[in-house]
C-alpha positions in Angstrom: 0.0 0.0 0.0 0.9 3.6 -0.8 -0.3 7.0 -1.4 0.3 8.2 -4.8 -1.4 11.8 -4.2 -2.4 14.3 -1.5 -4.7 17.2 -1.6 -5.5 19.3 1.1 -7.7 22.5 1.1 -8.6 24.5 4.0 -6.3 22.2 5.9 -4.4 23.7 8.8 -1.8 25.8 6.8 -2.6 25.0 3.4 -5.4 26.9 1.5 -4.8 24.3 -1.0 -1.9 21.9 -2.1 -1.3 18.8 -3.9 1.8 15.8 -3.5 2.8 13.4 -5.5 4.6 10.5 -3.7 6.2 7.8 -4.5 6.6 4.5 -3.6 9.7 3.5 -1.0 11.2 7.0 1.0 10.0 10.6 0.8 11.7 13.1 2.7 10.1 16.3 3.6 12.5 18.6 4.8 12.0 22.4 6.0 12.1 24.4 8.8 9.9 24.0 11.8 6.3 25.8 11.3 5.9 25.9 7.7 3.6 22.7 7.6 5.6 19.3 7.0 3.4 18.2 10.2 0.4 19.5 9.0 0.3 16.9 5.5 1.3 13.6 7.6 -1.8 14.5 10.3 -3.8 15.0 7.2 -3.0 11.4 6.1 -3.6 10.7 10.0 -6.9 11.7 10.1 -8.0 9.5 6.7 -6.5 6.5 8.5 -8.4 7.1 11.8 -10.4 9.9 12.1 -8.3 11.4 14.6 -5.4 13.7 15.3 -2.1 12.8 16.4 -1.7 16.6 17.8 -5.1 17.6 18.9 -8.7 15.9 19.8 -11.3 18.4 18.4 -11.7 19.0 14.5 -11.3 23.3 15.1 -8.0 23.8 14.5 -8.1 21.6 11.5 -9.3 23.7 9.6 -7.7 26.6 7.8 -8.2 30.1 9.8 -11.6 31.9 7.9 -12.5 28.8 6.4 -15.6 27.4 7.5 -14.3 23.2 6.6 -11.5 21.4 5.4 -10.8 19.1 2.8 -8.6 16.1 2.4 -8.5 13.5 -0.6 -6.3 10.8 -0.7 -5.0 8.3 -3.9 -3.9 5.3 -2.5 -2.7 2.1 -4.6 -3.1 -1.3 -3.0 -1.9 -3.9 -5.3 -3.5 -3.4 -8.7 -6.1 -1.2 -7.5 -5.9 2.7 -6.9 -8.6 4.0 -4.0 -9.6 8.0 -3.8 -10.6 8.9 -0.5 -12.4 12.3 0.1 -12.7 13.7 3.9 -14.4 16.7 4.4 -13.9 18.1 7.8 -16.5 20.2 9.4 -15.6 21.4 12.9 -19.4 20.8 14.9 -21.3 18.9 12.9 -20.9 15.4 11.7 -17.5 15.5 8.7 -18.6 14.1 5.1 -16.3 11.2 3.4 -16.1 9.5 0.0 -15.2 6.8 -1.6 -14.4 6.7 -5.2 -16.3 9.7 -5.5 -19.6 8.5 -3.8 -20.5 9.3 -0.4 -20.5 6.7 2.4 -23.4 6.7 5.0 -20.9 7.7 7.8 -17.1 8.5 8.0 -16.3 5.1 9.8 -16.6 3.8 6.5 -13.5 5.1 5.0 -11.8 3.1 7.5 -9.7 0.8 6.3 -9.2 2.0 2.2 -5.7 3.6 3.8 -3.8 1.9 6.8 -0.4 4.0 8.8 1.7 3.6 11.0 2.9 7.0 12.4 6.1 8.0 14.8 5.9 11.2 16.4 7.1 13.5 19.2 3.9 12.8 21.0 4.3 9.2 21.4 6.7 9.9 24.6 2.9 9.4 26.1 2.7 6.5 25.1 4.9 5.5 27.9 4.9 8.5 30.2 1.5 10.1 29.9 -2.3 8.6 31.2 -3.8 5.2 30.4 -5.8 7.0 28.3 -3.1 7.2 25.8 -2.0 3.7 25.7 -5.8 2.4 25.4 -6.0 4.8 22.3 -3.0 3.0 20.8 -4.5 -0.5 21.3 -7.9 0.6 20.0 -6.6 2.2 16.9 -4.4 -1.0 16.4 -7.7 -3.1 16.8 -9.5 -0.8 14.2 -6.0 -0.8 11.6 -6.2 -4.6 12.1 -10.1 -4.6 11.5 -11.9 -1.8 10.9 -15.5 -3.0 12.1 -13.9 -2.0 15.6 -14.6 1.4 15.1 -18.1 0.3 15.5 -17.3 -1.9 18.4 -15.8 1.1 20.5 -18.3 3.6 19.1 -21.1 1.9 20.6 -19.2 1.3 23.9 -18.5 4.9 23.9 -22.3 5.6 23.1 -23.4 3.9 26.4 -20.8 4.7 28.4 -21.8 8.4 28.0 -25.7 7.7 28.7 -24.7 5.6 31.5 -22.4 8.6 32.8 -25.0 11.2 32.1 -27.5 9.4 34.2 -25.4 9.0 37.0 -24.0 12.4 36.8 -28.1 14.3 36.9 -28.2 11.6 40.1 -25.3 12.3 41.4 -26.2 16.6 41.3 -30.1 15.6 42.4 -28.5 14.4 45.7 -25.9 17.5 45.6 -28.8 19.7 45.6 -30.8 17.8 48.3 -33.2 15.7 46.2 -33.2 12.3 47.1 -30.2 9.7 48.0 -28.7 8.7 43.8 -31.8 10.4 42.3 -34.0 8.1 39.4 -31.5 5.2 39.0 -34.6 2.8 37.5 -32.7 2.6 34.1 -29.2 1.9 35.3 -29.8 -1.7 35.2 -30.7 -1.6 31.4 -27.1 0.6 31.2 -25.2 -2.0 32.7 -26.3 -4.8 30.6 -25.4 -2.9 27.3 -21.9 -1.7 28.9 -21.0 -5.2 29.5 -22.1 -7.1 26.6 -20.0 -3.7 24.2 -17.1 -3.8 26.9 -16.9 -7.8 26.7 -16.5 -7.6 22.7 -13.5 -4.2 22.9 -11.9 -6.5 26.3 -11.7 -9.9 24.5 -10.1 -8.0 21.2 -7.9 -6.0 23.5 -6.5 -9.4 25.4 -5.9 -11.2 21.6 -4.5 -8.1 20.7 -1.7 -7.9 23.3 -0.9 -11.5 23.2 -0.3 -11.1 19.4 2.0 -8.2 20.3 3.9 -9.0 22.6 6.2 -10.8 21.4 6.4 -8.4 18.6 7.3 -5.2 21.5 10.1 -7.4 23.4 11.7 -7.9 19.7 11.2 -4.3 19.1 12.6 -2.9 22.1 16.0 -5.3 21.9 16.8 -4.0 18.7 16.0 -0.7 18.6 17.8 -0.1 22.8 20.6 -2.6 21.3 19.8 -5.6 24.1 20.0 -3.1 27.1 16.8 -4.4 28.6 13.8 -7.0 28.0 10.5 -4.9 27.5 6.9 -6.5 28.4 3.4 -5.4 28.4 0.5 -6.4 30.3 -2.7 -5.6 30.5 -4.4 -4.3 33.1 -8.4 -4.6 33.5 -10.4 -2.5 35.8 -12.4 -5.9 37.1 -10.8 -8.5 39.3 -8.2 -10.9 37.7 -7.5 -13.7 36.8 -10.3 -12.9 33.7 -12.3 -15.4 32.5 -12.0 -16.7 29.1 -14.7 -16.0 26.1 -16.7 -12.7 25.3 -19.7 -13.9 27.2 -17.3 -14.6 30.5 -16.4 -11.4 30.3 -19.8 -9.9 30.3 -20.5 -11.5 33.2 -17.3 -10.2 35.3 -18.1 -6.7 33.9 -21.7 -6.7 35.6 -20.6 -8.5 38.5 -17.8 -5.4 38.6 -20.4 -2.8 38.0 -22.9 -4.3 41.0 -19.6 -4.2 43.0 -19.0 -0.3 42.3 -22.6 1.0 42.3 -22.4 2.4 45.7 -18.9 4.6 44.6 -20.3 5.3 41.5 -23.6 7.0 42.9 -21.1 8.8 45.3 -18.9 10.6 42.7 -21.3 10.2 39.6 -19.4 8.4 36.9 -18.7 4.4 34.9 -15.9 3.1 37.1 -15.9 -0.7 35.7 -14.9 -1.4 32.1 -12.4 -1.2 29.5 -12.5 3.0 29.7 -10.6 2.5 33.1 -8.2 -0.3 32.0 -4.5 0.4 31.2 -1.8 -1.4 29.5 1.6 -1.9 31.8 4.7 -1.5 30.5 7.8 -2.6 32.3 11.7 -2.6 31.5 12.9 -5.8 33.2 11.3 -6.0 36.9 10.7 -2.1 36.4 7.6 -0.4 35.2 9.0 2.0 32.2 6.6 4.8 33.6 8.2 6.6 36.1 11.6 4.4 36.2 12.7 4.5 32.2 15.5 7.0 31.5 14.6 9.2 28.2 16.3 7.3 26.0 14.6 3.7 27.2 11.3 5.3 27.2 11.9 6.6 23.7 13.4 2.5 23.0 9.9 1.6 23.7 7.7 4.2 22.4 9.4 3.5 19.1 9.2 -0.3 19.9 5.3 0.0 20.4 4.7 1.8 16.7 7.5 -0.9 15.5 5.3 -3.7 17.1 1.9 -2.2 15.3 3.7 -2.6 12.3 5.1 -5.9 12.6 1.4 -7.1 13.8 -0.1 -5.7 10.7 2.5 -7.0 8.0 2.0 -10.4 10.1 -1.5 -10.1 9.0 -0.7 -9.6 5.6 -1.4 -6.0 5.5 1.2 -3.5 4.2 0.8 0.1 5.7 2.3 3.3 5.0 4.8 4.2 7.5 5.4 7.9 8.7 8.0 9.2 10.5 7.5 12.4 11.9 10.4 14.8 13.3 11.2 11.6 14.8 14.9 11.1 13.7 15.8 14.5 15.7 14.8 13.3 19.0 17.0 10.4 18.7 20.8 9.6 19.3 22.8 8.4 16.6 22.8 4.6 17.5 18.5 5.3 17.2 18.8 6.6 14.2 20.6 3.9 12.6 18.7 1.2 13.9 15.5 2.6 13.5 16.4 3.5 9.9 17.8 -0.6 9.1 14.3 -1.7 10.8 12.1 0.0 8.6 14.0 0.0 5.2 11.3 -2.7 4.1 8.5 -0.6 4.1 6.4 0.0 0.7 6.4 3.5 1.3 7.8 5.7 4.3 6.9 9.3 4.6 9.8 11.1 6.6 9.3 15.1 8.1 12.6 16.8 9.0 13.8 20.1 9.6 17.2 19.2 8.9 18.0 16.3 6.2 21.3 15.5 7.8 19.5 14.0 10.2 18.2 11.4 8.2 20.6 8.3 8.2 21.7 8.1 4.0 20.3 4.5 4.1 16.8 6.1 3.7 17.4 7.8 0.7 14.6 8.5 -2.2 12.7 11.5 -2.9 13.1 14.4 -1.6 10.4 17.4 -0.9 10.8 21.0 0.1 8.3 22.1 2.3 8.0 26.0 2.0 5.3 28.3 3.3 1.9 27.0 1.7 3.7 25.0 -1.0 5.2 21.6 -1.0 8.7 21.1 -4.1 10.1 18.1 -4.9 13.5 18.5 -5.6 15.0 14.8 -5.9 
């Protein structure tokens, strides 16, 4: 898989701009500020309907502008794909597909698959569990995209089941009776559990499929100074049971358990929204414990691990590496460069090009105010 053309309009910098790629390495190279970010996040956002920078769709869109669009050529095999995205900050975006519009913007999922290095994945291993879910679940949906349904709905009822405790929670604040109307929590909890079962059962395959993948990751790209792990980490008692209907079952056993804490502070405190995913450096967790260079060994070994998984699976995405090379030591560099030289296409933002090992070499972009040159 790669992308043969980008167009942007409206998009962050660019009132409008078109790439050609090619397959294998393209470099874009110019100083910070002038948008090299800004096109990678735009492939980003086709791949996942997300930011890598920011979580609302605002500051997507070009100052004055009222949306954004992004349209995307990408070859897989023998066949060439356009995707359109149209980005409309506050109301539901608009996508296509050959031209035709899908039902909803889910749909796109799938026609183009990345994996992306950036500054921001230091969080991966330093920030909040929310982070590291968001990596597993966008793995899940790479891998398969009808798990963008699978967490949409969980997130659907997680909300309701939050709003309802949250009016009960503010009735008792404001002297009404003790947790307010709770009648409908029950039918909550069953939905919760049976859409939390399905996203905890893929979660669990998923980071027993990847394991292996991080450890092998994280050895090469740290040299052997270390063994990295990951675990998962549930918000119901463990040891789980096995199969999606088990599951269920602990969730709602887990939400009776909590009712009484959850009335009290008026929010879901059982299910895969509170779970986490441990990482550890030998005996160590890496949070807290991992020098900068070990925690940037295994945020890079997590993307590195994604990509693996997927190409295991027969899938071939497009890798991007964003300002990425900078933050690393030489020794990084090098090794991260040898481990990703099979790629069909890697898309590579720098400020400075010297800071690319020569290994990746292939075309070459300038990136100037508004305008995007290739000069190689």
């Amino acid at each position: 898989m790669y992308v043969r053309r980008l167009e942007l309009a409206d998009f962050r910098s660019y009132p409008a701009v078109g790439v050609e790629f090619m397959p294998g390495v393209n470099v874009l190279v110019g100083p910070n500020g002038v948008g090299k970010t800004n096109l990678v996040e735009a492939l980003g956002y086709v791949a996942t309907l997300a930011s890598h920078r920011v979580a609302a769709d605002l500051p997507l869109v070009r100052l004055g502008a009222s949306t954004a669009i992004v349209r995307v050529a990408v070859v897989n095999g023998e066949r060439e794909l356009l995707v359109e995205l149209e980005i409309v900050p506050g109301k539901a975006n608009r996508a296509r597909i050959g031209r035709a519009a899908t039902r909803r913007p889910r749909d796109i999922l799938g026609a183009l698959r990345i994996v992306l290095f950036a500054p921001e994945d230091l969080s991966l291993v330093r920030g909040d569990p929310a982070e590291r879910r968001a990596y597993l679940d966008d793995l899940l949906v790479a891998r398969q995209p009808r798990f963008a349904g699978v967490r949409a709905d969980y997130e659907r009822v997680l909300k309701q089941r939050n709003a309802l405790l949250r009016t009960a929670y503010l009735s008792r604040k404001t002297g009404g009776p003790r947790g307010g109307d709770l009648s409908t929590l029950d039918v909550w909890d069953v939905h919760l559990a049976q859409h939390g079962a399905e996203l905890l059962s893929a979660r669990l395959d998923l980071c027993a499929a990847l394991g292996p993948h991080v450890a092998k990751a994280y050895d090469a790209v740290a040299a052997g100074r270390g063994a990295a792990t990951i675990a998962y980490k549930p918000s119901i008692p463990e040891p789980l049971p096995a199969g999606r209907e088990a599951l269920s079952e602990a969730i709602m056993s887990g939400l009776a358990a909590a009712r009484g804490q959850e009335v009290d502070r008026g929010v879901t405190l059982v299910g895969p929204h509170r779970d986490d995913l441990l990482l550890h450096l030998g005996s160590m967790p890496a949070k807290g414990y991992a020098s900068h260079g070990e925690s940037w060994s295994f945020a890079l070994a997590l993307r590195l691990a994604g990509y693996e998984l997927l190409r295991a699976d027969g899938i071939e995405p497009v890798l991007v590496l964003d300002d990425v090379f900078a933050e690393l030591d030489a020794g990084r560099r090098q090794r991260l460069a040898e481990l990703t030289t099979e790629a069909s296409q890697t898309l590579i933002t720098c400020a400075v090009a010297e800071d690319v090992p020569a290994s990746l070499s292939g075309c070459r972009f300038e990136v100037r105010e508004g305008e995007v040159v290739r000069v190689e």
